[in-house]
C-alpha positions in Angstrom: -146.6 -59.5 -29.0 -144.7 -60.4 -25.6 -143.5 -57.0 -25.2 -144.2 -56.8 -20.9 -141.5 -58.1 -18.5 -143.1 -60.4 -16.1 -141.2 -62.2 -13.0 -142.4 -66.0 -11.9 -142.1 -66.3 -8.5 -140.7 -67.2 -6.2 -138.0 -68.1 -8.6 -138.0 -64.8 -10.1 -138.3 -66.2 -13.7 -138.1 -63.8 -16.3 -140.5 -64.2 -19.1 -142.1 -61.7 -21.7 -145.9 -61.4 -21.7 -148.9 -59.2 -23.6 -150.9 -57.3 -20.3 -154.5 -56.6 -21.0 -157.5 -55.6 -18.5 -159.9 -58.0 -17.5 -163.0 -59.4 -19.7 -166.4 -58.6 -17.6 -167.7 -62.7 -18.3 -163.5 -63.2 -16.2 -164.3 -60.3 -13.6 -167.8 -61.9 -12.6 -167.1 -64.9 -12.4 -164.2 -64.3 -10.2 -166.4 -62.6 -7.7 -168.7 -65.6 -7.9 -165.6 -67.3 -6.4 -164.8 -65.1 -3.7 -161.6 -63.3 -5.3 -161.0 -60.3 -7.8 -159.5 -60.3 -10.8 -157.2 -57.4 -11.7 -155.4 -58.1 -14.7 -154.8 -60.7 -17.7 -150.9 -61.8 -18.9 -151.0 -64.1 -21.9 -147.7 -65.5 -21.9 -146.0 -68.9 -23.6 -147.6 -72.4 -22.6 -143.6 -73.6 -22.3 -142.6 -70.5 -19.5 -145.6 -71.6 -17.5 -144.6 -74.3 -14.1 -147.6 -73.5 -12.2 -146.5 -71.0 -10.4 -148.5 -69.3 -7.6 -147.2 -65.6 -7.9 -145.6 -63.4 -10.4 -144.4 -60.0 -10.2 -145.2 -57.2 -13.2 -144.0 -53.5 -12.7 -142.9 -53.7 -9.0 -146.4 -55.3 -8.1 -146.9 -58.7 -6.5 -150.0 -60.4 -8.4 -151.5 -63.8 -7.4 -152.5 -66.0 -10.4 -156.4 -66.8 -9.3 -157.0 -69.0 -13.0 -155.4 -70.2 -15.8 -156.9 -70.8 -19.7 -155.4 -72.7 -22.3 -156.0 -69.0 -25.2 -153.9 -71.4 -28.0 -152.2 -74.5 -28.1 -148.8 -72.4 -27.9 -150.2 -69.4 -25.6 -152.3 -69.3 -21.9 -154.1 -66.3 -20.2 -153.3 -66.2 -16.5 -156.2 -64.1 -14.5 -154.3 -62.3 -11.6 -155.1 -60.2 -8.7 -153.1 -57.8 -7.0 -151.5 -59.2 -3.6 -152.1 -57.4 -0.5 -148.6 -57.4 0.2 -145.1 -55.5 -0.4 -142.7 -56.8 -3.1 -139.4 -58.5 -1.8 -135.6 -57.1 -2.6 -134.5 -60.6 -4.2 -130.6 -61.4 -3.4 -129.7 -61.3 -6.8 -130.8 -57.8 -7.1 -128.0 -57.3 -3.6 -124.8 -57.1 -6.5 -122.3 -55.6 -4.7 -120.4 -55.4 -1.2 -119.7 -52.8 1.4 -117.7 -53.3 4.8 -119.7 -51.3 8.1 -117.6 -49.3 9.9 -118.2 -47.8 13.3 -116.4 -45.1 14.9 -114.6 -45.9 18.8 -113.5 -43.7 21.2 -110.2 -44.6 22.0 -108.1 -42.6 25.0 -105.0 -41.2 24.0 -101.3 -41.1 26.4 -101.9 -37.0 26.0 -105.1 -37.7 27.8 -107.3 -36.9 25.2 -109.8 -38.9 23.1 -109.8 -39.9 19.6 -112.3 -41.9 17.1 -110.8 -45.2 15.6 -112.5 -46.9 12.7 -113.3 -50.3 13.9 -114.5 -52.9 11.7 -118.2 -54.2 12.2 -118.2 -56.3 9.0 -116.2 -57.2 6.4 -118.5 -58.5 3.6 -122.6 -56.8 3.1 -124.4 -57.8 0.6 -125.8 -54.4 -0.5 -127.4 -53.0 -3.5 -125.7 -48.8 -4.0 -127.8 -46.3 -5.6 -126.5 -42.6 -6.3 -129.4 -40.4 -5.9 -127.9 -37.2 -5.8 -124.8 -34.8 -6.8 -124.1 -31.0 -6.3 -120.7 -29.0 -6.5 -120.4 -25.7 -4.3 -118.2 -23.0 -3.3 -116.6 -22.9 0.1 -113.9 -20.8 0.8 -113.1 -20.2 -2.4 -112.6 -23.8 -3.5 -115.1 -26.0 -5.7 -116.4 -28.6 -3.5 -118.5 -32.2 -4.4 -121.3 -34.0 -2.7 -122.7 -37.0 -3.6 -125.8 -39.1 -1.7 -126.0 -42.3 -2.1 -129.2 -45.2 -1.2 -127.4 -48.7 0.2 -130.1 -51.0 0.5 -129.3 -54.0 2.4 -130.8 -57.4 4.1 -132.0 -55.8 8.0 -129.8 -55.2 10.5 -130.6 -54.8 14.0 -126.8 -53.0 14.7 -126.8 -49.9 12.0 -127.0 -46.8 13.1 -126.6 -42.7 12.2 -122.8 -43.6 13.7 -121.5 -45.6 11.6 -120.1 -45.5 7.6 -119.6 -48.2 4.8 -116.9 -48.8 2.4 -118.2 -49.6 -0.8 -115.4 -49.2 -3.3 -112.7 -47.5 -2.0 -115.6 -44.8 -0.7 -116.6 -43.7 2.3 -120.1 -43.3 2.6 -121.2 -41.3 5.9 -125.1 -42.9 7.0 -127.2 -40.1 7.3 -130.5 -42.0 8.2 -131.7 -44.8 8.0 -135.5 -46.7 6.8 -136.9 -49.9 7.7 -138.8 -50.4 4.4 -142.2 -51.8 5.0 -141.5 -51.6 8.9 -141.0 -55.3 8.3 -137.3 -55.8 9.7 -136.3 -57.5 6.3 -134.7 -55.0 4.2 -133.8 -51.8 5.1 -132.2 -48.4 3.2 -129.1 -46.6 4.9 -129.3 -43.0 2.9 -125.7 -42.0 3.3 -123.3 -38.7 2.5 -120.2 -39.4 0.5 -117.0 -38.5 2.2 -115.1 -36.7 -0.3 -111.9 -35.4 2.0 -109.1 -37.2 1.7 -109.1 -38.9 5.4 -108.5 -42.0 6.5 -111.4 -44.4 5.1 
């Protein structure tokens, strides 16, 4: 029993819970109240602060009902919410700096590209999603791809790189996830040449 990991919200409690579909009598008389029931968690009375929300498996579920199932155990009826998950700040466990790249005149008359320092501290959560080695002129080569997902901002762009670690991470593109300006994912290249970071 309890063998499901279910999330409180917005306090992102964890808890254990036993999922199970919907009774028809629960499903009716859901729709007789205007909503839809999707799915049943009996967890412990004493996890239970009246919560509005929970999350289970990535999906955000609205708790329509609750029913007293033992004096130790409840039944929360739940529907599905409409809308996206959140990236919750403790799940942003690491930092990166941002740097962008500034053309800079030389005396010879020529240009050159100086790292300049956009900012110090990200939160950021770093995800390798994945490796290859290679040939190139007859030397074994590496590359790594990383996801950085981060708190949206408004300033990143295809020019710039982070430091997360000592690593140089080159953004290759860049996704507004949900299109809702809150969190976004830079999908970057790993610089593996011995340059200046």
């Amino acid at each position: 029993m309890y063998s499901d990991v279910v999330y409180l919200l917005p306090d992102h409690t964890q808890i254990y819970a036993d999922v199970s579909s919907v009774k028809r009598s629960e499903y009716y008389a859901a729709l007789q109240a205007g909503t839809q029931a999707d799915v049943v968690f009996t967890i412990r009375s004493f996890d239970y602060r009246n919560e509005k929300e929970l999350e289970f498996e990535g999906d955000i579920y609205n708790i329509i009902r609750t029913y007293e199932k033992t004096k130790d155990d409840i039944e929360i009826i739940c529907q599905r919410a409409e809308r996206e998950p959140v990236l919750h700040n403790w799940e942003l466990n690491a930092t990166a700096a941002l740097y962008k790249l500034v053309t800079t005149p030389t005396a010879a008359g020529g240009d050159m590209q100086v790292p300049t320092l956009v900012a110090d501290t990200i939160a950021v959560k770093v995800e390798t999603i994945s490796g290859r080695e290679y040939t190139e002129q007859r030397r074994q080569k590496a590359e790594l791809t990383h996801k950085i997902t981060l708190a949206y901002r408004n300033d990143i762009n295809q020019s710039m790189y982070f430091v997360y670690n000592g690593r140089k991470l080159v953004i290759e593109y860049i996704v507004d996830i949900s299109e809702a300006k809150k969190m976004q994912e830079c999908y970057c290249r790993e610089d593996m040449s011995n340059g200046q970071v």
